[in-house]
MDTraj code that builds the backbone (N, CA, C; nanometers):
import mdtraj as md
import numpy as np

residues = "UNK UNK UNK UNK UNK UNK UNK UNK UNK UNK UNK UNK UNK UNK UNK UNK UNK UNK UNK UNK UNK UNK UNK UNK UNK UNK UNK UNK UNK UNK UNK UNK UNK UNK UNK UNK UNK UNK UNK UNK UNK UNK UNK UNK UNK UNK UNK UNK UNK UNK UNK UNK UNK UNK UNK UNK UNK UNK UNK UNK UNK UNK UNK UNK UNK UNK UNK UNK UNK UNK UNK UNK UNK UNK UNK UNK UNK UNK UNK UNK UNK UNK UNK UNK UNK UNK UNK UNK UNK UNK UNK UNK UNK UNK UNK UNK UNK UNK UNK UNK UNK UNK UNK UNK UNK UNK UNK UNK UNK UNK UNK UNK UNK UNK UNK UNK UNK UNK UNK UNK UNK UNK UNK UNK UNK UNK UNK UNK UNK UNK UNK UNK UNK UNK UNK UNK UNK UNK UNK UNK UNK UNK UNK UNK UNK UNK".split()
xyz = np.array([
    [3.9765, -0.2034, -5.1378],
    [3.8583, -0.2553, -5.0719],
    [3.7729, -0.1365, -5.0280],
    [3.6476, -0.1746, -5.0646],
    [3.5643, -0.0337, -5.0154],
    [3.4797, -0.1158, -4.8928],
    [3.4740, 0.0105, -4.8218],
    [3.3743, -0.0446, -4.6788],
    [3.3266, 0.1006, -4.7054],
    [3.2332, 0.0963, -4.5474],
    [3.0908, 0.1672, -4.5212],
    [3.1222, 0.1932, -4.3813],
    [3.1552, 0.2714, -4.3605],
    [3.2223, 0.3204, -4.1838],
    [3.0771, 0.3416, -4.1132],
    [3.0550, 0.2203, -3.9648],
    [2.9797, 0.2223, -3.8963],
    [3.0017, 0.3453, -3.7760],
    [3.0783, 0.3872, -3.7692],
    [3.1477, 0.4818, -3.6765],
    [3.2338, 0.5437, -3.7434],
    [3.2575, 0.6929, -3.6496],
    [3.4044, 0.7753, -3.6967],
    [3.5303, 0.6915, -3.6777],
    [3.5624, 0.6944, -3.7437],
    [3.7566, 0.6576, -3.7180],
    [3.8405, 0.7762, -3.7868],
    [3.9231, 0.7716, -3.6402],
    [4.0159, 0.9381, -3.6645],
    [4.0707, 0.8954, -3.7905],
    [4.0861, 0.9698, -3.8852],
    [4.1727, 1.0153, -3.9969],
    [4.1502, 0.9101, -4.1155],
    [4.0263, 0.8663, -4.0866],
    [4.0018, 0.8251, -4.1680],
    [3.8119, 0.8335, -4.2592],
    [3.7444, 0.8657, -4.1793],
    [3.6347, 0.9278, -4.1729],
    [3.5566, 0.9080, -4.1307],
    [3.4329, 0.9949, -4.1605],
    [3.3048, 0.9702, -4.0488],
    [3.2064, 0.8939, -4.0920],
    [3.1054, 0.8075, -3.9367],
    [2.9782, 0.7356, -3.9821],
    [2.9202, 0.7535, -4.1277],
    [2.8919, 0.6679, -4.1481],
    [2.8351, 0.6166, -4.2880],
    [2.8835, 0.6874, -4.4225],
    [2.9955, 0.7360, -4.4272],
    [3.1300, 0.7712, -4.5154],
    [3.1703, 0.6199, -4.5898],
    [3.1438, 0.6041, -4.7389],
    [3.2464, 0.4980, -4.8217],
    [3.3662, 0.5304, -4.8275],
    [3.4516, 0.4714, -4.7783],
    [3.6165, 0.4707, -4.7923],
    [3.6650, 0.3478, -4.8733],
    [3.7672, 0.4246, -4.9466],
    [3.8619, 0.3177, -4.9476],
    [4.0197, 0.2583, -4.8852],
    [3.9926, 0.1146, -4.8731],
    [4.1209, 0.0989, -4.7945],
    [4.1860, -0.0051, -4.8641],
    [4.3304, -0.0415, -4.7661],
    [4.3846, -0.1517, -4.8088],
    [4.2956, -0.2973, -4.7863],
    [4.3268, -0.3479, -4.8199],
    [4.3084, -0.4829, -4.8154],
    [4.3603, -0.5579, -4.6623],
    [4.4196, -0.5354, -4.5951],
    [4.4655, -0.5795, -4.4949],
    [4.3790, -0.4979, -4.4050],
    [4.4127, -0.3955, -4.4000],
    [4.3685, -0.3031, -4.2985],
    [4.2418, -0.3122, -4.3117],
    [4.0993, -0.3312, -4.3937],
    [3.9607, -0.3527, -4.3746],
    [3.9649, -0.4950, -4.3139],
    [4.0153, -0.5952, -4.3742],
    [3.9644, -0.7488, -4.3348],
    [4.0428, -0.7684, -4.1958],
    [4.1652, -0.7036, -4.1556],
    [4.2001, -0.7547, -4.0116],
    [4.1955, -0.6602, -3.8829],
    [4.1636, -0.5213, -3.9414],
    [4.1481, -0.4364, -3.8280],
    [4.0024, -0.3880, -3.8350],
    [3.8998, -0.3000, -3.9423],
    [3.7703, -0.2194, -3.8961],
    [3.6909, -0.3255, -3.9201],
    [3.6874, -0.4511, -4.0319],
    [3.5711, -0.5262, -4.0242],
    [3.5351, -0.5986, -3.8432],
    [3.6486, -0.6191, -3.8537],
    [3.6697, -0.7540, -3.6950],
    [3.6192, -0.6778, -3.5666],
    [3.6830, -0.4993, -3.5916],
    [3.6538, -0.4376, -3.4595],
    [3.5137, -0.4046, -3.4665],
    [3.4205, -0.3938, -3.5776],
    [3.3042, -0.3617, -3.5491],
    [3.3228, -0.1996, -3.6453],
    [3.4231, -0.1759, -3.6656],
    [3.3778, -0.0404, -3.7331],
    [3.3477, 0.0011, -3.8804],
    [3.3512, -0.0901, -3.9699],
    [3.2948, -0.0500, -4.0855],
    [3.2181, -0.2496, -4.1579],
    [3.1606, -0.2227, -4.3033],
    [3.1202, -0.3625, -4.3275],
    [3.1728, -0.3083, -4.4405],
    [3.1851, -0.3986, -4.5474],
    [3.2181, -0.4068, -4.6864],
    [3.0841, -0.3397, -4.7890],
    [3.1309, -0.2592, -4.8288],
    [3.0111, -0.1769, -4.9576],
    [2.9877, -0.2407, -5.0589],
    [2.9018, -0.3371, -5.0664],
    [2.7872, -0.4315, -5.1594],
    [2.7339, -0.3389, -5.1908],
    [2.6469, -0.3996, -5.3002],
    [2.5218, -0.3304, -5.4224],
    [2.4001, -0.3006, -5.2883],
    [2.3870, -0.3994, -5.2201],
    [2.2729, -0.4106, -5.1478],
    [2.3106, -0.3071, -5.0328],
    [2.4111, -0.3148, -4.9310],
    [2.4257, -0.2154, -4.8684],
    [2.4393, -0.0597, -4.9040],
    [2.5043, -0.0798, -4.9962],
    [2.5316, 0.0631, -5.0617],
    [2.3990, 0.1547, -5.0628],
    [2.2358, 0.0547, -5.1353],
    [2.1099, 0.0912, -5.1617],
    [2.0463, 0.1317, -5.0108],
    [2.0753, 0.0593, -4.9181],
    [2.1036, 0.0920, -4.7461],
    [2.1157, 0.2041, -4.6807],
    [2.2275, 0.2195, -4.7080],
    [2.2752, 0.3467, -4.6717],
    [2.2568, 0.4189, -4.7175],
    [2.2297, 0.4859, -4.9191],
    [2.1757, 0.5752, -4.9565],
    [1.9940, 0.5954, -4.8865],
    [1.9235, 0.4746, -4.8724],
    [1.7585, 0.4723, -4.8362],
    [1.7772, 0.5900, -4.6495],
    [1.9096, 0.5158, -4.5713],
    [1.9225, 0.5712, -4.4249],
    [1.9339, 0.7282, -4.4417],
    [2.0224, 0.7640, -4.5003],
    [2.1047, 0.8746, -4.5791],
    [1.9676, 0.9940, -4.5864],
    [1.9135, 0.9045, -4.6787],
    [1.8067, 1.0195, -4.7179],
    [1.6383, 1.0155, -4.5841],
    [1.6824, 0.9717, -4.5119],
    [1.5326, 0.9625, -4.4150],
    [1.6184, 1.0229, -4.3423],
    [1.7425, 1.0279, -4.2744],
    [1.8127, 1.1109, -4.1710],
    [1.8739, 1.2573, -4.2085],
    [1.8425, 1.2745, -4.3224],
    [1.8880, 1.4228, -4.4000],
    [1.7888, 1.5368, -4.2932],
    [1.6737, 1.5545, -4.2459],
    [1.6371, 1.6635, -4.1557],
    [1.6647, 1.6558, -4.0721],
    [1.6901, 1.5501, -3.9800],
    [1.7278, 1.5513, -3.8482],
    [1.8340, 1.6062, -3.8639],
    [1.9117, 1.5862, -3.9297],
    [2.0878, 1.6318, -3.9699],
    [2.0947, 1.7603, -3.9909],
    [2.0115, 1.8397, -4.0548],
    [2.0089, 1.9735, -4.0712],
    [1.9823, 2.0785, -3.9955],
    [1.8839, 1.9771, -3.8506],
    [1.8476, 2.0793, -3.7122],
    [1.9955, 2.0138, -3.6486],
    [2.0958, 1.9269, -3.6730],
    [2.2090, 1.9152, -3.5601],
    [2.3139, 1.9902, -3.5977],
    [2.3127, 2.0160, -3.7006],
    [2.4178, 2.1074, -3.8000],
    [2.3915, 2.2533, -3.7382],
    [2.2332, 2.2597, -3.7476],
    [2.2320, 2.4169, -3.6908],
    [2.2475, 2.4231, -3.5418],
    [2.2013, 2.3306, -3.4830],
    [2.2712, 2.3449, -3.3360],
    [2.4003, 2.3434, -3.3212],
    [2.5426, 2.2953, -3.3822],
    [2.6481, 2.2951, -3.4287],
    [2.7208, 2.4420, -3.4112],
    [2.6031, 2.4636, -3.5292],
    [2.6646, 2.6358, -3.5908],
    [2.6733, 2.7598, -3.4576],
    [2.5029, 2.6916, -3.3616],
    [2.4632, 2.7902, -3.2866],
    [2.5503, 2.7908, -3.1825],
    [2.6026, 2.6731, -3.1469],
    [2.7470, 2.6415, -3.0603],
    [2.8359, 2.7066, -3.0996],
    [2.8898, 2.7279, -3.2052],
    [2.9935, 2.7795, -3.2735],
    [2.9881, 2.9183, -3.2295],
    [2.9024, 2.9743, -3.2816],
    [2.8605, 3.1611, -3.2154],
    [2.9022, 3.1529, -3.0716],
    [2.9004, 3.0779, -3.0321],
    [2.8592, 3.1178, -2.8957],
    [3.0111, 3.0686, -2.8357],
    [3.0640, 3.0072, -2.8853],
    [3.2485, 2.9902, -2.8503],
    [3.3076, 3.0799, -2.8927],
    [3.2635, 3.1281, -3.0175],
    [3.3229, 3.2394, -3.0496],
    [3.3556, 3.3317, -2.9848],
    [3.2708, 3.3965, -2.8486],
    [3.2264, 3.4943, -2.8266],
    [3.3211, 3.4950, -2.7173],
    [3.3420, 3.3669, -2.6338],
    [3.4120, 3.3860, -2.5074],
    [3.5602, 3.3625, -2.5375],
    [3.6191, 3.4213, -2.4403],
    [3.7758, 3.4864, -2.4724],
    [3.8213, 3.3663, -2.3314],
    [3.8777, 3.2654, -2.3737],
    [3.9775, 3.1629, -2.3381],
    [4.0937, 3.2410, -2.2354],
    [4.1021, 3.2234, -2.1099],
    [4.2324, 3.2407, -2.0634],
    [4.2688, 3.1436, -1.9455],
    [4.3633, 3.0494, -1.9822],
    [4.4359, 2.9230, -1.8981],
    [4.5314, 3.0015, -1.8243],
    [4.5144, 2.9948, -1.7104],
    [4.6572, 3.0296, -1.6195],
    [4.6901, 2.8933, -1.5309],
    [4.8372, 2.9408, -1.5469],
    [4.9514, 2.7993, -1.5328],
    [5.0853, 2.8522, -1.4810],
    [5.1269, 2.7868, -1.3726],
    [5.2628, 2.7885, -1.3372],
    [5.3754, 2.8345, -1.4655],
    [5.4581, 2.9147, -1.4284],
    [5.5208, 2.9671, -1.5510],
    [5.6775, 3.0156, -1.4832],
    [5.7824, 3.0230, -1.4926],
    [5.8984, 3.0743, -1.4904],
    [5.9212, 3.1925, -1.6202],
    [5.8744, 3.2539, -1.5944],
    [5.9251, 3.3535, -1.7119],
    [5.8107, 3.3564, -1.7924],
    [5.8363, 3.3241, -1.9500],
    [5.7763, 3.2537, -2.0692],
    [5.7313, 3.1180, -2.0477],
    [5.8209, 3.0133, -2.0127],
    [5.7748, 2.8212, -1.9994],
    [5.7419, 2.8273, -1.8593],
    [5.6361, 2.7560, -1.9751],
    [5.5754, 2.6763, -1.8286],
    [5.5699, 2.5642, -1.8009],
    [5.5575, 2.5496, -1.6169],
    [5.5937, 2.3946, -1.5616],
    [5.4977, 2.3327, -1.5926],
    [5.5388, 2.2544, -1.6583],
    [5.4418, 2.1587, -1.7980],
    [5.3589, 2.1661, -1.9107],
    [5.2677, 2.1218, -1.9109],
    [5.1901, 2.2117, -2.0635],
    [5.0773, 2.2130, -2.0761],
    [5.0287, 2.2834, -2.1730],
    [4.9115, 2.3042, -2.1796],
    [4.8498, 2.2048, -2.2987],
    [4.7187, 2.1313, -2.2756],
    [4.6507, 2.0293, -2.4320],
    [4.5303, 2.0810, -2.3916],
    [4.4745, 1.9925, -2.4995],
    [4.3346, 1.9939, -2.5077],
    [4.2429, 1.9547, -2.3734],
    [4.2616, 1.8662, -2.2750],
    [4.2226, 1.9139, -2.1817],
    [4.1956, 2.0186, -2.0856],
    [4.2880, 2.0757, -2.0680],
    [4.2769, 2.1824, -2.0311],
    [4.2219, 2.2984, -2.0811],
    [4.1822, 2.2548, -2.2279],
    [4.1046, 2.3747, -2.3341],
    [3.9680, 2.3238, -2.2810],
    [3.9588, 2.2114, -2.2899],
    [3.7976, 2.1838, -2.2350],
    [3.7506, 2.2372, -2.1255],
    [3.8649, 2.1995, -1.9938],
    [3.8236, 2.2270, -1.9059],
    [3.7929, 2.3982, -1.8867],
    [3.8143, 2.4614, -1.9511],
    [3.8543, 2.6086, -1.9492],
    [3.6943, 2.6696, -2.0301],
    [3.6841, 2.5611, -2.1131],
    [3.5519, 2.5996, -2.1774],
    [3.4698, 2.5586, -2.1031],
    [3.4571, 2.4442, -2.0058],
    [3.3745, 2.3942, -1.9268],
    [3.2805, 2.5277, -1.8043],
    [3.4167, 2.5524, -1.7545],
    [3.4229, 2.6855, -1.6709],
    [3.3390, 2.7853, -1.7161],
    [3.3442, 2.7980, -1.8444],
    [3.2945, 2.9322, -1.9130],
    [3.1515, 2.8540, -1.9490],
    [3.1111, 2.7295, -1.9111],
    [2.9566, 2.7524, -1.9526],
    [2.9676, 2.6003, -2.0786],
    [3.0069, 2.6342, -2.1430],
    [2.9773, 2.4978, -2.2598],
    [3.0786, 2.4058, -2.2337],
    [3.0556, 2.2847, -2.3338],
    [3.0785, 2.1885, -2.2566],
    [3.0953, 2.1111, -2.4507],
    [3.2235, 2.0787, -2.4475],
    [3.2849, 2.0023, -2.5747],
    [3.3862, 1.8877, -2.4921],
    [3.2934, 1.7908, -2.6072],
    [3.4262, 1.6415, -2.5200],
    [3.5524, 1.7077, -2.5734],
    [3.6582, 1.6543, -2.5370],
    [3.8011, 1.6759, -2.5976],
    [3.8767, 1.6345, -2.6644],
    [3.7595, 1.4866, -2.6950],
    [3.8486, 1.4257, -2.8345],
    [3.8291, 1.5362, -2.9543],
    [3.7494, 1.6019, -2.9755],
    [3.6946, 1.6992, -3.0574],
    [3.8053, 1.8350, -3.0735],
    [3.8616, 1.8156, -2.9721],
    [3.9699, 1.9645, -2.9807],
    [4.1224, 1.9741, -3.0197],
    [4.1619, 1.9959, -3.1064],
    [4.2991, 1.9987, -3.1635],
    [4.4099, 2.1000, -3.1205],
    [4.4851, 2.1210, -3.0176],
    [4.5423, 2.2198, -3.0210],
    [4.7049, 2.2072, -2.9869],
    [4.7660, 2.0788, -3.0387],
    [4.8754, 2.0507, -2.9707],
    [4.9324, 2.0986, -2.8327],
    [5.0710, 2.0681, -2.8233],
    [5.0803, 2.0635, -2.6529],
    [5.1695, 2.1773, -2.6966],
    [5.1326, 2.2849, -2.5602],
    [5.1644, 2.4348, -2.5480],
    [5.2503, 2.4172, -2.4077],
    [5.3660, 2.5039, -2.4426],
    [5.4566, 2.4805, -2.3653],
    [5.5036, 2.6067, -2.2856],
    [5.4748, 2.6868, -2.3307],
    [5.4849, 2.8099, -2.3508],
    [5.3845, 2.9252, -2.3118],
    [5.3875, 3.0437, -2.2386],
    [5.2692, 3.1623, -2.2431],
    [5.2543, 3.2329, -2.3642],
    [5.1345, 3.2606, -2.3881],
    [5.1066, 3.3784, -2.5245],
    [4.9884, 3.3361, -2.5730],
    [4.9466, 3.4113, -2.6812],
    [4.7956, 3.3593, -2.7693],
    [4.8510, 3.2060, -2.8467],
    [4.7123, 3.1403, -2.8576],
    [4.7260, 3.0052, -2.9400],
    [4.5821, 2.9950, -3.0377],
    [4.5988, 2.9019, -3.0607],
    [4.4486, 2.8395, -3.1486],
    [4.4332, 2.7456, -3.1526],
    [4.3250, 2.6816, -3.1385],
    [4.2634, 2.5520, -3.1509],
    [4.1692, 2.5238, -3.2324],
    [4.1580, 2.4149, -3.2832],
    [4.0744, 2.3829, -3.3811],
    [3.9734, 2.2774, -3.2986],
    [3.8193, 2.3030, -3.2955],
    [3.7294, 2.2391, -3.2423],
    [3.6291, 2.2133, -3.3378],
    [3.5750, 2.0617, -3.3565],
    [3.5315, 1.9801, -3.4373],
    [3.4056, 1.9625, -3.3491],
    [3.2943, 2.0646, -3.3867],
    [3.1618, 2.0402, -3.3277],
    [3.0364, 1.9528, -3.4147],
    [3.1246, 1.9293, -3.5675],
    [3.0092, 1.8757, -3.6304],
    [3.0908, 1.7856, -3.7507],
    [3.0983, 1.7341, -3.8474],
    [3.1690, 1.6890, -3.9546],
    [3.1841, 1.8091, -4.0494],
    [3.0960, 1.8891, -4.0123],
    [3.0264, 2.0207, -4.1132],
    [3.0960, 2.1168, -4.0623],
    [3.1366, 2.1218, -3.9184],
    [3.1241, 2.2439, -3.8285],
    [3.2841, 2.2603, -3.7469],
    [3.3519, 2.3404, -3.8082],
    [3.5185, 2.3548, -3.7414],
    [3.5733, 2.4358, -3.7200],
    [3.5689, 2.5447, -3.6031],
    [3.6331, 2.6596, -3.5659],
    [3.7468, 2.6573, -3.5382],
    [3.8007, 2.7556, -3.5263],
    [3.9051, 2.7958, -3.4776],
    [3.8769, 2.9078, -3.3390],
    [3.9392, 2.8429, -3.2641],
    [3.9047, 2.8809, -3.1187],
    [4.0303, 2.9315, -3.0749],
    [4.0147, 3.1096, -3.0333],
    [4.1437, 3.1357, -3.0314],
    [4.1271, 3.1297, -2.8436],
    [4.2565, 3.1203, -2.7504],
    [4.2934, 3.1259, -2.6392],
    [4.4489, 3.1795, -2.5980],
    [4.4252, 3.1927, -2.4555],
    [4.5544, 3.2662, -2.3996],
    [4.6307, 3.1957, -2.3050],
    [4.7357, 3.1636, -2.2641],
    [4.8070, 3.1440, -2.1373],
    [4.8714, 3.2222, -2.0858],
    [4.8137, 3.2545, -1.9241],
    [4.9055, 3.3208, -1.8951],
    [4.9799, 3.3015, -1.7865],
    [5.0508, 3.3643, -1.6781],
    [5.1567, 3.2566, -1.6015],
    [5.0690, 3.3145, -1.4489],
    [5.0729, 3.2017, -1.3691],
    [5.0302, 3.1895, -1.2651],
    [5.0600, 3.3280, -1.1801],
    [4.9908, 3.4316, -1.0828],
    [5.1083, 3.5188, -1.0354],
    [5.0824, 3.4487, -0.8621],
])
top = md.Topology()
chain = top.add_chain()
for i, resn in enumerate(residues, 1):
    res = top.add_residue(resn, chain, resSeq=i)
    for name in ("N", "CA", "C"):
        top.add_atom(name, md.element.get_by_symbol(name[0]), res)
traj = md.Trajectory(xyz[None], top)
């Protein structure tokens, strides 16, 4: 079954992306919730007509994207956290990557940030999703509370 994704859906793709799916999974879960419609002749002509009138706007958000990107680049991440040694008392996610970037000035939601749960002090990396186009790798540090 092909649909027409009205919205992102994690791991499966982004706004106005043709996917294909099962048969179950379009007719009882994204049609019903509102997140994709079925890809007809007529919609299909739709979305290519949207596609191509939203292509510049898309190209100044891409570069704002990029210009974000420089600019994360630049700042050096350091989370401090309760620590016994090496582990630490509890862990470190993506919240706390936000919030850390927050601190430093920019400002990324956190569904956007990938960095599994850190358990541990030392360098890490994260992967931050500023655009469909646009995916750094954001390096950071933990270090232990003194």
């Amino acid at each position: 079954m092909e649909l027409i994704l009205k919205q992102d859906v994690q791991n499966l793709g982004f706004k106005d992306d043709v996917v294909t799916v099962k048969n179950g999974y379009g007719r009882n879960f994204l049609i019903p919730q509102g997140f994709a419609t079925l890809a007809t002749p007529s919609a299909r002509k739709v979305l290519a007509e949207n596609l191509k009138q939203r292509a510049h706007k898309e190209a100044k958000v891409v570069n704002d994207a990029k210009t974000l990107a420089e600019a994360l680049k630049a700042i050096e991440i350091k989370i401090t956290a309760k620590a016994g040694g090496e582990k630490l008392f509890g862990s470190i996610s993506n919240i706390d990557i936000a919030a850390a970037l927050e601190a430093a000035g920019k400002t990324v939601d956190r569904k956007f940030i990938t960095s599994g749960v850190v358990k541990r002090t030392g360098k890490y990396t994260a992967s931050v999703r500023l655009h469909r186009d646009v995916v750094i790798e954001l390096p950071y540090e933990i270090v232990a509370e003194v």
